[in-house]
C-alpha positions in Angstrom: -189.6 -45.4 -22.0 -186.3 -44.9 -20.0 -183.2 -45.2 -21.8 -181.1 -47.9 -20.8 -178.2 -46.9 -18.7 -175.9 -49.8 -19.8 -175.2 -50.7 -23.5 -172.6 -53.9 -24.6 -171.6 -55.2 -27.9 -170.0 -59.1 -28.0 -167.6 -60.1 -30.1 -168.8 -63.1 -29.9 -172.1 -64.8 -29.2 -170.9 -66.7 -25.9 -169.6 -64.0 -24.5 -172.8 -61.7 -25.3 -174.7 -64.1 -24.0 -172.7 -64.3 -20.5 -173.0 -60.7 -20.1 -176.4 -61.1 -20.8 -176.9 -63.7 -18.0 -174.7 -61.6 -15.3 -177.1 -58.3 -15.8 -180.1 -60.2 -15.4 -178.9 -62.2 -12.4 -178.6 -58.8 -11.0 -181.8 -58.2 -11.2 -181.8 -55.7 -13.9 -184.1 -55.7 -17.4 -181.8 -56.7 -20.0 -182.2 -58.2 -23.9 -179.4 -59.1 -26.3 -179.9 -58.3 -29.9 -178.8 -60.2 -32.4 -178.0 -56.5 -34.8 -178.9 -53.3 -34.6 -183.0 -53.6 -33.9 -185.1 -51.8 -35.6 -188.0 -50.0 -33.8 -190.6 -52.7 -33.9 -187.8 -55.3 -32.1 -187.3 -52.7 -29.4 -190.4 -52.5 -28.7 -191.1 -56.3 -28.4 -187.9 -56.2 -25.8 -190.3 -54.0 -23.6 -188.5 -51.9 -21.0 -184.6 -52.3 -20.9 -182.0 -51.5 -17.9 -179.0 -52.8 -20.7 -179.4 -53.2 -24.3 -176.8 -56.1 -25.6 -175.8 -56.6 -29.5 -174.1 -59.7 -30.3 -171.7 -60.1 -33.3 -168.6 -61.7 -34.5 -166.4 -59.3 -34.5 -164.1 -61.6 -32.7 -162.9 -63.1 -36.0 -163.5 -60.3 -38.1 -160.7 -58.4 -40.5 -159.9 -55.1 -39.2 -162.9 -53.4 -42.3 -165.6 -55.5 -41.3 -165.1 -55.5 -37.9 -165.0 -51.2 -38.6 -168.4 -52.1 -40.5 -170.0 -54.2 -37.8 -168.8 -51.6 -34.8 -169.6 -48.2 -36.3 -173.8 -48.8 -36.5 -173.6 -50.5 -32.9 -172.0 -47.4 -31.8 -174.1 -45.0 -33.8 -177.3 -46.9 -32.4 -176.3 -46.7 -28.1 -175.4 -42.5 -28.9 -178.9 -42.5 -30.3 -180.7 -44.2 -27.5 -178.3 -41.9 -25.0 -176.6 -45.0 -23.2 -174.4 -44.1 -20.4 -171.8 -46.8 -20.2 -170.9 -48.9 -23.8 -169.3 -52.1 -23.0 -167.3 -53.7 -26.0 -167.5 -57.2 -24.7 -164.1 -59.1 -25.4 -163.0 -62.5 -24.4 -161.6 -62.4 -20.7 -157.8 -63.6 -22.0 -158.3 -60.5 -24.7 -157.1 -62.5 -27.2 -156.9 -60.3 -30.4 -154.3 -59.8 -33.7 -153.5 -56.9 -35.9 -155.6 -58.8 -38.5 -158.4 -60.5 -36.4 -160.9 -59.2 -34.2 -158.5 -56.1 -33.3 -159.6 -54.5 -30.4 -157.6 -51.3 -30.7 -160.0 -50.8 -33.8 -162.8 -51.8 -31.7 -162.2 -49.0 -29.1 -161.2 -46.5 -32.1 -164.5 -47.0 -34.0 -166.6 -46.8 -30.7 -164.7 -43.6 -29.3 -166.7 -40.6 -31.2 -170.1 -42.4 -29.7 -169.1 -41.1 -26.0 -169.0 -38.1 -23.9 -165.6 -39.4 -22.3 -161.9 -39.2 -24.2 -160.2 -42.1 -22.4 -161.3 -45.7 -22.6 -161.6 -47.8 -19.2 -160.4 -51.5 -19.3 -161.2 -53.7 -16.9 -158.3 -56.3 -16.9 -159.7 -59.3 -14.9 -162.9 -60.9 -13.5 -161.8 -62.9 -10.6 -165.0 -64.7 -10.6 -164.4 -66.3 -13.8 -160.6 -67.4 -12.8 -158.9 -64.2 -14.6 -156.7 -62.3 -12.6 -154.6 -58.8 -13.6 -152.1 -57.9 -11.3 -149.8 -55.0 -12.4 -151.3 -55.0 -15.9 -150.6 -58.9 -16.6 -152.6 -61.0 -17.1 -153.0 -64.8 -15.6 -155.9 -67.1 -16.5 -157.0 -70.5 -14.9 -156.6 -73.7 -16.9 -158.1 -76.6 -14.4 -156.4 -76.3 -11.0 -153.9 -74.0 -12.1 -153.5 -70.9 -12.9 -151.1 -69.9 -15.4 -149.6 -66.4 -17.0 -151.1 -65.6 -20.0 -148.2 -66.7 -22.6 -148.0 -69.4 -20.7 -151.8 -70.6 -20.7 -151.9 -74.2 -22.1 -154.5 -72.7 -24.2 -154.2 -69.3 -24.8 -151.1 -69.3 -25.6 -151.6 -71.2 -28.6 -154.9 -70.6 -29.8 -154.8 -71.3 -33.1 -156.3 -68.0 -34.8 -155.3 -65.4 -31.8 -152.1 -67.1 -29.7 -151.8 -64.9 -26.7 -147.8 -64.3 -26.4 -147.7 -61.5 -24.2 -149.4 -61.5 -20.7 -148.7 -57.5 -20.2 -152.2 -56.7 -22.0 -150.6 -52.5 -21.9 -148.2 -53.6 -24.6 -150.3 -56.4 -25.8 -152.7 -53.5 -26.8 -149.6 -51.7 -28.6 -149.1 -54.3 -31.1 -153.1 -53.7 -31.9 -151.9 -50.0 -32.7 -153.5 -48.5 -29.3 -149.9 -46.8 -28.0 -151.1 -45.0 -24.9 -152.3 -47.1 -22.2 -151.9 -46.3 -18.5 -151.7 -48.9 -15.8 -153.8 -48.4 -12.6 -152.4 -51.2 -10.3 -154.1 -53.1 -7.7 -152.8 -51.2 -4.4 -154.6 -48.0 -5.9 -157.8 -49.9 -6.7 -159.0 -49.6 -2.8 -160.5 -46.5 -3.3 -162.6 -45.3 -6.1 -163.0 -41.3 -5.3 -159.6 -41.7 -5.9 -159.5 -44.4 -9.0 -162.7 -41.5 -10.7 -159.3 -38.9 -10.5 -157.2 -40.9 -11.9 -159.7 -41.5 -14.5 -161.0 -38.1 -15.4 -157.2 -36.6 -15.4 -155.9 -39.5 -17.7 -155.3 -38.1 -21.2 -154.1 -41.8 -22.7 -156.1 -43.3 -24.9 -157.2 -45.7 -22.1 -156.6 -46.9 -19.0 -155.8 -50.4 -17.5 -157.5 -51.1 -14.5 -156.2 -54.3 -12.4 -158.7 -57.1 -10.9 -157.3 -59.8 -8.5 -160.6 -59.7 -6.3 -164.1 -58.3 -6.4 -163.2 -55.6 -4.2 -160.9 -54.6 -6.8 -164.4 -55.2 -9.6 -166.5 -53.1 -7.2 -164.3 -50.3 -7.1 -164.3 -50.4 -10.2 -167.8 -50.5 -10.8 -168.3 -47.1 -8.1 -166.0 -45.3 -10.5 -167.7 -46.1 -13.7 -170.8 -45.4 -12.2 -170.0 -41.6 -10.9 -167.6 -41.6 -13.9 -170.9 -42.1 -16.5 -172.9 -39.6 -14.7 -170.6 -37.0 -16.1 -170.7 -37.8 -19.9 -170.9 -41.6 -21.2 -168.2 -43.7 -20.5 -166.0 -46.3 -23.3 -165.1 -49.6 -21.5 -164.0 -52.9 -22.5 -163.8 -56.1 -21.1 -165.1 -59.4 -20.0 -168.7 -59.7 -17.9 -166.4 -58.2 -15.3 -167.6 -55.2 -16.5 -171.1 -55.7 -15.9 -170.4 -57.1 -12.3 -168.8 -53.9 -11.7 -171.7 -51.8 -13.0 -174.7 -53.6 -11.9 -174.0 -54.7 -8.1 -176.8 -55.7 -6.7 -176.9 -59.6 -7.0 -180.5 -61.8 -6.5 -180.1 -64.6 -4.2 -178.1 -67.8 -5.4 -180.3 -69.8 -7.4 -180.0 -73.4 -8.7 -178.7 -74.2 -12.2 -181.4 -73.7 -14.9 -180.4 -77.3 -16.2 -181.7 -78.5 -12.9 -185.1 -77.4 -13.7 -185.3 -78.3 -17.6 -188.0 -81.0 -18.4 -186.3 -83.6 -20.8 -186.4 -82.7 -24.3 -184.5 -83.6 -27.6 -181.1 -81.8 -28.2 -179.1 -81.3 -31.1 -175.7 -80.1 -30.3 -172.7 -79.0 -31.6 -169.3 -79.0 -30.8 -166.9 -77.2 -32.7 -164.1 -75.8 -29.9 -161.0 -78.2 -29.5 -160.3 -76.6 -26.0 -159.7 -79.6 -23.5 -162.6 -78.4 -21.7 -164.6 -79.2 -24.7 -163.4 -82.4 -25.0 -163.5 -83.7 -21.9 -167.4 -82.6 -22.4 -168.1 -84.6 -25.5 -166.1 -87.4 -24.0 -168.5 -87.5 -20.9 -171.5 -87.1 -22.7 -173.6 -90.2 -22.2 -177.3 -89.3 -23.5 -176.1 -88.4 -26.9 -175.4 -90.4 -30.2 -172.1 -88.7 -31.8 -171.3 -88.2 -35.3 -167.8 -87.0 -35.8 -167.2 -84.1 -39.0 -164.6 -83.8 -41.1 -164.7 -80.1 -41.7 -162.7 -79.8 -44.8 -165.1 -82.5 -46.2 -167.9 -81.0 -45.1 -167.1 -77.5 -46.9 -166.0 -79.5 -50.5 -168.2 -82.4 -51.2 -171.4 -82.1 -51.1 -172.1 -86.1 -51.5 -170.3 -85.9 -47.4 -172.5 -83.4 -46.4 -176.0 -85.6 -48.0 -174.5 -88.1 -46.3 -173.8 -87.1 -42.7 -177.4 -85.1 -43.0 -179.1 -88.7 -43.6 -177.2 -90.3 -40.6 -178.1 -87.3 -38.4 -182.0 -87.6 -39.4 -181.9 -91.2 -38.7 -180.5 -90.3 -35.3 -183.4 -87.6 -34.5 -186.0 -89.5 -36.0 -185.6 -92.0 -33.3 -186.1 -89.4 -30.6 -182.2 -89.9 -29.8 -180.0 -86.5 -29.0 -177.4 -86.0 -31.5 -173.8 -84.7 -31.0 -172.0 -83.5 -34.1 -167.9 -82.9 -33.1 -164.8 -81.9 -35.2 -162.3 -83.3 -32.5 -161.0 -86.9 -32.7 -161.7 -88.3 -29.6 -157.7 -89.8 -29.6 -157.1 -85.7 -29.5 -155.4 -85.9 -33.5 -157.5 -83.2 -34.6 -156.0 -80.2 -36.5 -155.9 -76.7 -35.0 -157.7 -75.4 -38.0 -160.4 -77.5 -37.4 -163.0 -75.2 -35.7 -162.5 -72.3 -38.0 -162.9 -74.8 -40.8 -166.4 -75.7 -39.6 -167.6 -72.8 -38.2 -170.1 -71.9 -41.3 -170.2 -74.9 -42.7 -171.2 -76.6 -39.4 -174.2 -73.9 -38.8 -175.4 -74.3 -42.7 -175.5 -78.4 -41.8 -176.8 -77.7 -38.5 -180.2 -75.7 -40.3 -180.8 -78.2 -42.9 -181.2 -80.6 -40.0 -183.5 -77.9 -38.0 -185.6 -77.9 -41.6 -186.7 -82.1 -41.7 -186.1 -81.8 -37.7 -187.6 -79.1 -35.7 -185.6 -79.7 -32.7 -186.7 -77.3 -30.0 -183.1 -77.4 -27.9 -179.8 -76.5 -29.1 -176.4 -76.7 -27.8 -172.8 -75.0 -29.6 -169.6 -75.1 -27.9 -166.6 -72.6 -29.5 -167.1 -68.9 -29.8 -166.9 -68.7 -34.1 -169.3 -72.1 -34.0 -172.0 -70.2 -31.6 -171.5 -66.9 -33.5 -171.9 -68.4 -37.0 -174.6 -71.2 -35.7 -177.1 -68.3 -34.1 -176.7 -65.8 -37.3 -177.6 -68.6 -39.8 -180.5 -70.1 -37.7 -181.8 -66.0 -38.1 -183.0 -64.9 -34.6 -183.4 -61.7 -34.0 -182.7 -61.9 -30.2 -182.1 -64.0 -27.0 -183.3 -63.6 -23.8 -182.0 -65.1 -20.0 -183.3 -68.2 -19.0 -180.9 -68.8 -16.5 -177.3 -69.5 -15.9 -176.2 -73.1 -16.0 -172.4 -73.2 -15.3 -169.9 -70.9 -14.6 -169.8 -68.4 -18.0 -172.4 -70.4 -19.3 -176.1 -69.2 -19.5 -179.3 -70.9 -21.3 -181.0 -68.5 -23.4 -184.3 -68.2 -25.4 -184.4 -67.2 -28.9 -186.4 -65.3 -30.6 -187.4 -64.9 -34.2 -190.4 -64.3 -36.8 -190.4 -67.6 -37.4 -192.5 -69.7 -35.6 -190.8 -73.3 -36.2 -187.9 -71.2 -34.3 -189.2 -68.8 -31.9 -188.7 -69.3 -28.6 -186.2 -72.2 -29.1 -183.4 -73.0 -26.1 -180.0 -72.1 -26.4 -177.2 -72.9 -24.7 -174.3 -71.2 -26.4 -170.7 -71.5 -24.7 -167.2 -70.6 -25.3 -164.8 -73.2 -25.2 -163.1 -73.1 -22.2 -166.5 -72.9 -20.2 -168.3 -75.3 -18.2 -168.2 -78.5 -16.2 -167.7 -81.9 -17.9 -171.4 -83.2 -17.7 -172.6 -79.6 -18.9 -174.2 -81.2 -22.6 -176.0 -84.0 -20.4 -177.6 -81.7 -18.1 -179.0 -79.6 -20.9 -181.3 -82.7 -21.8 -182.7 -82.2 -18.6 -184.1 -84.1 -15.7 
């Protein structure tokens, strides 16, 4: 079998999962582990252009996420990738403490051929823009500077307070980064120079059109035939390496038969709420996540109201948020793993066959307890947001539809659509 050209690692399950959906859109053979496979799972994922592993490094302390980075990295060198992609979130956001991607690119750095990391700044497709090594995100119809971002900028785990991601990336302890600005991304003989003569630890590449991506892209490409290549980045990265695009298709909700769905809705992000607040073919059941974490009478107790919900063939809706918006930052981290362990002992007196998670740490710690061993592309079904298949040695749970999204992602009827039609 021919070795994948392309390898990513996620640090975080939505985000895997888009990059997983933008490779196969292109038309190329592409899986997304859920670890490092072993032999027997690689060989079930048949023949591979891109080999994805999905984690949750994204929330991770600077050891584990050294622990959970190393193997990845240990496991592409082995299979003799050419590009590895350390998937971030496309606003970067990272601390000293959590998800740290200066230790990402560190740990990953003896696994390839080349001594300078490429970063790709923006992915105008997705509304992020990097225009002389700052960054500026969309947030509805406008588009904002990243410490600025009514989001971002106050994310309650990661706040983004500088937009310039070069000395963003020196508080994460990675000092050398050069800027390659947007009027010298027109030409990538000349951008694969710049590259191979850079001796910083990495260099910033600007994005504020898909010219600037597919530049890009040429220059990875010619840049990888010469020793593998380090990059980081959003899906962006994968636009730029895989160009060739299949015709438009519909939305995969569009073609989904009705079924039941049990979904889950941990993010606080405004997108997310205006979501759950549009949802009409669901019954909601709001969580208090510090209850659910301490009392176990709380948890007995929403678990009977949620059976009586799915027992009736109804969809079912579990959320953190108060709908009047009161909810507490904290909240999402709170219910991450509590949420997923409720979310299985439902799943073990309700085999629900469709799933929906909304918030990156909810996703993450939702598809690692539910113990899948891989995902692939069903199709994409909003902006950033695919529908994937699951995999796993169970049966109750193989082959189960996913539809895993980060919180700023997707339009306001996305959870009614994934009933179906």
């Amino acid at each position: 079998m021919d070795a994948p050209r392309y390898g990513w690692f996620g640090d975080d399950f939505t985000g895997a999962t888009d990059t997983l959906a933008t490779i196969s859109e292109r038309g190329h053979r592409a899986f997304l582990f859920l670890g490092v496979p072993d032999a027997a799972c690689l060989r079930a994922a048949g023949p591979l252009d891109a080999v994805g592993i999905a984690s949750a490094t994204r929330s991770m302390g600077s050891g584990e996420l050294r622990a959970a980075v190393e193997p990845a990295g240990r496991f592409f060198r082995a299979l003799g990738v050419r590009l590895v992609h350390y998937k971030c979130c496309s606003t970067f956001d990272s601390a000293l403490e959590v998800g740290n991607l200066a230790i990402a690119l560190e740990t990953l750095r003896p696994f390839v051929d080349q001594p300078t990391a490429v970063i790709l700044g923006g992915q105008p497709s997705l509304g992020r823009y990097c225009a002389f090594s700052n960054l500026f995100a969309v947030a509805g119809e406008e588009t904002h500077r990243l410490d600025r971002h009514p989001t971002m900028s106050r994310h309650p785990a990661t706040p983004m307070g500088e937009a310039d991601l070069r000395r963003h990336f020196a508080t994460l302890g990675l000092e050398t980064v050069e800027g390659i600005h947007y009027p010298l991304m027109d030409d990538a003989p000349h951008l694969l120079d710049r590259l191979t003569s850079s001796r910083d630890e990495a260099v910033l590449l600007d994005a504020l059109t898909q010219e600037h991506v597919s530049v890009a892209g040429t220059a990875l490409r010619l840049l990888s035939e010469k020793g593998s290549v380090l990059a980081m980045g959003a899906s962006g990265i994968a636009e730029a390496f895989f160009q060739t695009r299949q015709s438009p298709t519909r939305a995969a909700t569009d073609d989904l038969e009705v079924s039941q769905v049990l979904a889950l809705a941990g993010s606080l992000s405004p997108t997310t709420r205006a979501q759950v607040l549009a949802s009409r073919r669901y019954r909601r059941l709001q969580i208090d996540p510090i209850a659910l974490g301490v009392s176990s009478a709380y948890r007995e107790d929403l678990l009977a109201e949620a059976m009586k919900i799915l027992q009736v063939g109804d969809n079912l809706l579990l959320h953190t948020m108060s709908l009047d918006g009161s909810t507490p930052d904290t909240a999402e981290a709170s219910l991450a793993p509590e949420g997923a362990k409720l979310v299985c002992a439902i799943l073990a007196q309700c085999p629900v066959r469709r799933v929906f998670a909304a918030g990156g740490d909810t996703s993450s710690h939702l598809v690692q307890a539910l113990g899948f061993w891989g995902l692939g592309f069903v199709g994409r079904a909003d902006k950033g947001v695919s529908i994937s298949r699951a995999r796993s040695d169970r049966p109750d749970r193989d082959g189960m539809l996913l539809l895993l999204k980060g919180g700023q992602m997707g339009g306001p009827d996305l959870m009614d659509r994934f009933v179906g039609r």
